[in-house]
C-alpha positions in Angstrom: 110.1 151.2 88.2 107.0 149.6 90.0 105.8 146.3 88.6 102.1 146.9 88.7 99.9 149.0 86.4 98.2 151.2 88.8 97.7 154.5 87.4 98.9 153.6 84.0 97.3 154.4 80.9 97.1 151.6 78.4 95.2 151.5 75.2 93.0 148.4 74.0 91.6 148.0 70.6 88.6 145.5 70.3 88.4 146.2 74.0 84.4 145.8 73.9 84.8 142.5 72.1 84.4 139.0 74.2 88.8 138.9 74.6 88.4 142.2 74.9 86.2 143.1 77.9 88.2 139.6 79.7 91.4 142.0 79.2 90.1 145.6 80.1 88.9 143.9 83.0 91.9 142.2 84.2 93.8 145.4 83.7 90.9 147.5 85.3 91.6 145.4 88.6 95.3 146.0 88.6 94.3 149.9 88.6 95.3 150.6 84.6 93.5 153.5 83.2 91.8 151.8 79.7 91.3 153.9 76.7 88.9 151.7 74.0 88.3 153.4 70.9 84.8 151.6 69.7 84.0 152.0 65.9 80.5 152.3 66.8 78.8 155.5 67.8 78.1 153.6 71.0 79.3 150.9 73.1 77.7 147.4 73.0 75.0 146.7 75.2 77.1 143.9 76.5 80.2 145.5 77.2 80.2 145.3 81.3 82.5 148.6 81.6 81.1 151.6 80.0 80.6 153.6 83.1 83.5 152.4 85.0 85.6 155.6 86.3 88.8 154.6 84.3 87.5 153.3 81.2 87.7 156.3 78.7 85.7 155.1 75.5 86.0 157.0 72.2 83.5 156.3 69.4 83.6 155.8 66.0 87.3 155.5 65.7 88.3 154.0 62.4 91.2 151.8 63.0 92.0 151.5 59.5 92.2 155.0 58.7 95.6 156.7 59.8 94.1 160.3 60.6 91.5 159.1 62.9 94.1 156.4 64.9 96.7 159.1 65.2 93.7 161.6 66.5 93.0 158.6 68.9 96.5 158.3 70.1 97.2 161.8 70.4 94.2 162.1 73.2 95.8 159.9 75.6 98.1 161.2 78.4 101.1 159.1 79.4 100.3 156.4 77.0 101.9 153.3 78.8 100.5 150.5 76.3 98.8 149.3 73.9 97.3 146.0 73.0 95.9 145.5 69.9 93.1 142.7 69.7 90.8 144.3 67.0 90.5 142.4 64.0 88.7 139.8 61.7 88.2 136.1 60.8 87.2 134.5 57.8 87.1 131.2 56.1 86.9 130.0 52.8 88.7 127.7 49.6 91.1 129.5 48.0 89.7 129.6 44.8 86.9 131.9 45.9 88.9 134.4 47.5 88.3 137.5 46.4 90.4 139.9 45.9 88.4 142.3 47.9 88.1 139.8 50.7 91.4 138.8 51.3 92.0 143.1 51.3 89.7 143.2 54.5 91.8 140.9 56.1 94.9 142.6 55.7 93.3 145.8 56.6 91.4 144.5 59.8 94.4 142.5 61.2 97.3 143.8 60.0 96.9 147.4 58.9 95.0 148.4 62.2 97.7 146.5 64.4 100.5 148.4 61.8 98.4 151.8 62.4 98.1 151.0 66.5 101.7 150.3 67.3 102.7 153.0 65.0 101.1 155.6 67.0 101.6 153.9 70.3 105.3 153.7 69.5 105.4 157.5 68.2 103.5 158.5 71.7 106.3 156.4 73.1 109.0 157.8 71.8 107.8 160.8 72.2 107.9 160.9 76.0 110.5 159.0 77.1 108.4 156.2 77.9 109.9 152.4 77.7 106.2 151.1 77.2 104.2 148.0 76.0 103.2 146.8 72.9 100.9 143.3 72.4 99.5 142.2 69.6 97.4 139.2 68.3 98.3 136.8 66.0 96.9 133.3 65.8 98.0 129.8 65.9 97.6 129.6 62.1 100.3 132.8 61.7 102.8 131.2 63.1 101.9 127.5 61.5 100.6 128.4 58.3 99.7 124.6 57.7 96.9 124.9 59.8 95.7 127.6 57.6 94.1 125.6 54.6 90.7 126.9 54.0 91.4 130.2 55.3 94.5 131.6 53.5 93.8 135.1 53.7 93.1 135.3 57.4 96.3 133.5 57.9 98.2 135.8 55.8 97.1 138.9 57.5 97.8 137.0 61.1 101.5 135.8 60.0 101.7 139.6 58.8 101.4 140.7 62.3 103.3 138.1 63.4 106.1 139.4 61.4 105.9 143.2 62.4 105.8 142.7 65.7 109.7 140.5 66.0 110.8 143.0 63.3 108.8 146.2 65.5 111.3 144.6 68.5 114.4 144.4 67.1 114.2 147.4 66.0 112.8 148.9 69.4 114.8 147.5 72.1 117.4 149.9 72.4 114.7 152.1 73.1 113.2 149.8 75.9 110.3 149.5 74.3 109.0 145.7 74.5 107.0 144.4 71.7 105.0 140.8 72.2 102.3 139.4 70.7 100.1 136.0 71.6 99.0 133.1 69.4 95.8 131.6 70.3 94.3 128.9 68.6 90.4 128.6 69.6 89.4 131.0 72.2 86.2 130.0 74.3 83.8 132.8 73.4 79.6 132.9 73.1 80.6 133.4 69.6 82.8 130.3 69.0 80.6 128.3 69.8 77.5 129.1 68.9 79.7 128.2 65.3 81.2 125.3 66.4 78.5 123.6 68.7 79.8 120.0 68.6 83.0 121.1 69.7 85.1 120.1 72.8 85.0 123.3 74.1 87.3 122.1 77.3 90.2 122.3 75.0 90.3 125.9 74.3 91.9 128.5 75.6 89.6 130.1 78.4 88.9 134.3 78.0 90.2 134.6 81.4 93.7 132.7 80.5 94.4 134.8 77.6 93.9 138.2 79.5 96.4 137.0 82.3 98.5 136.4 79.4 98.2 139.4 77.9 97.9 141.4 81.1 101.5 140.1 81.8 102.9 140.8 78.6 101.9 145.0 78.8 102.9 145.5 82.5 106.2 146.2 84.1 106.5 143.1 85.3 107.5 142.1 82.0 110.6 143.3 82.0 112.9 141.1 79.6 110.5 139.5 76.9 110.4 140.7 73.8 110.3 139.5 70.0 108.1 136.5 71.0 105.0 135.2 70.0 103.4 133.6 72.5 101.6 130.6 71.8 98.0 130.0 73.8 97.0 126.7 72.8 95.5 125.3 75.8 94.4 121.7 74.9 94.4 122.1 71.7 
């Protein structure tokens, strides 16, 4: 097996987002083959990639709806990986939760990661192939104490959390390697245009986290499995 991802066809959801343009383009150079289903009719004026050669958009893709991921899935040749960084945030007190909002977070987070890796891992097993899966949890999945004040965003994050250890075990005889990272505040335009008075030198830099992830869904990565990485930076 070569350790590099040259020719290899990897899927990223959220790939037009801020982590995900720093990832599609970090696996661009290393010659991967992107497929970015966008849930848009078009991509974002500020996704740098849209008429690169090996960057294979598909629009309005539904992530949450199981037909339209499996029609995604079923489009792309030789599927080698797939990271899954689409998803949501939310914050608020408990007591006004509502029952519809904390829904959304379990479908944006974990029901699309659940959809992704299920048809990446069908594709998979499919073909032969002893691929890559990487999910996204967060810091507050896999320390739910730093969850207070947004319980159901740190539900749905320690949901994925959980599927992808359990997605691993079950998966390894099959050489199949399923990761996932933990950030806690990534550095984006977003962030902190929120957060304006924060020390923004103590998060975790876009261009870290795609190395990261990068690593984690090429054949380099050849013995990790089951773990959740943690990207704290300074945090």
């Amino acid at each position: 097996m070569t350790e590099t991802l040259q020719g290899r066809h990897i899927v990223v959801t959220g790939g037009t987002g801020a982590l995900g343009g720093a990832v599609v383009g970090r696996l661009l150079e290393q010659g991967a083959i992107c497929h970015v289903p966008n849930a848009h009719a078009a991509a974002p004026q500020h996704f740098p990639f849209a008429d690169h050669e090996n960057v294979k958009l598909a629009h309005n893709v539904d992530l949450s709806d199981s037909a339209k991921v499996e029609a995604f899935y079923a489009q792309v040749p030789a599927l080698w990986g797939s990271i899954h960084l689409a998803g949501g945030f939310t914050m608020a007190p408990v007591e006004k939760i509502e029952s519809a909002s904390f829904a959304e977070m379990m479908d944006t987070n974990a029901r699309t990661t659940f959809l992704c890796s299920r048809a990446a891992i069908r594709s998979m097993l499919a073909s032969g192939t002893s691929g890559r899966i990487v999910n996204v949890t967060a810091r507050a999945g896999l320390d739910p104490r730093r969850g207070a004040g947004m319980v159901a965003y740190t539900a749905s994050k320690a949901a994925v959390a959980a599927m992808t250890v359990a997605m691993a075990e079950e998966l390894k005889a099959k050489g199949i390697l399923v990761n996932a990272v933990a950030p806690s505040t990534l550095d984006t335009p977003a962030n902190r245009a929120d957060m304006p008075d924060a020390a923004f030198s103590k998060w975790v830099s876009l261009e870290a986290a795609a190395e990261a992830i990068a690593y984690l869904a090429s054949p380099a990565n050849q013995a990790m499995s089951g773990t959740l990485v943690p990207l704290y930076g300074r945090a």
